[in-house]
C-alpha positions in Angstrom: 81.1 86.9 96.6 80.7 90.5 98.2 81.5 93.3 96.1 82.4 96.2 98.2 83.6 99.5 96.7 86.7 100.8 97.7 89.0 103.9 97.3 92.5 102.5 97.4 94.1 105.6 98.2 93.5 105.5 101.6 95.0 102.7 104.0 96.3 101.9 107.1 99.9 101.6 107.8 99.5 97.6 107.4 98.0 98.4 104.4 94.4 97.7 105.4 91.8 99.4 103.4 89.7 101.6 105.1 87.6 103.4 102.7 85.2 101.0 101.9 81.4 101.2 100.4 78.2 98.9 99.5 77.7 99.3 96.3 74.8 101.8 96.8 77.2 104.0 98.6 76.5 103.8 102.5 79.9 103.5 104.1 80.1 99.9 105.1 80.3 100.5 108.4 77.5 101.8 109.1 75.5 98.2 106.8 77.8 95.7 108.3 74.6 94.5 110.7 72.7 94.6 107.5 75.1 92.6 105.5 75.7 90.0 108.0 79.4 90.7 108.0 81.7 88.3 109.5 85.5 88.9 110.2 87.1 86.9 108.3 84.8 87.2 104.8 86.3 86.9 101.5 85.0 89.5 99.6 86.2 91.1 96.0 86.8 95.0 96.1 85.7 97.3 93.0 87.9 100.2 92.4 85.4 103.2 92.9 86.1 103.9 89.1 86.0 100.6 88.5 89.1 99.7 86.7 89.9 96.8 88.6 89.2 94.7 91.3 90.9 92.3 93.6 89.8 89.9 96.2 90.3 90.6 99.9 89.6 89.0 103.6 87.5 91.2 105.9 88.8 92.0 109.2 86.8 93.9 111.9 88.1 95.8 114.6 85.5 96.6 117.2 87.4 99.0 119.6 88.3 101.4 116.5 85.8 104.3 116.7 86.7 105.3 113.3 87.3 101.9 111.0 85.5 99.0 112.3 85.8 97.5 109.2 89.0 97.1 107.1 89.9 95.0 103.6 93.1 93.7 103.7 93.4 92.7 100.1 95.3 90.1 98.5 97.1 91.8 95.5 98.4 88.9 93.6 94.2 88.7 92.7 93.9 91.9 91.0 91.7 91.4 88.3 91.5 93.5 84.5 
């Protein structure tokens, strides 16, 4: 599974995650194309401190000029 770096601080009203980086720090946005990202993914997101992690569900939104890309986790999964 995907790890994907995240600062869980900042959301979306719907809770979405928005603040989301490849593990080598490039905003994901801008290495979906690289990543082959798929709405719809299941991937696990890394606290950027990396005390914990939980596993989320991509979603992409395509007419958002700011987040294109948003982690809507699943919290019952948090993990350590």
């Amino acid at each position: 599974m995907l790890r994907i770096r995240c600062e869980f601080n900042e959301r979306l009203p719907d809770g979405g995650q928005v603040a989301l980086f490849h593990e080598d720090g490039r905003r994901l946005d801008s290495c979906a194309a690289e990543l082959g990202l798929v709405d719809g993914q299941r991937v696990r997101l890394v606290d950027v401190e990396g005390d914990f992690e939980v596993d989320a569900c991509l979603r992409e939104q395509p007419s958002d000029p700011y987040f294109r890309w948003v982690a809507d986790p699943g919290r019952s999964t948090r993990n350590r």
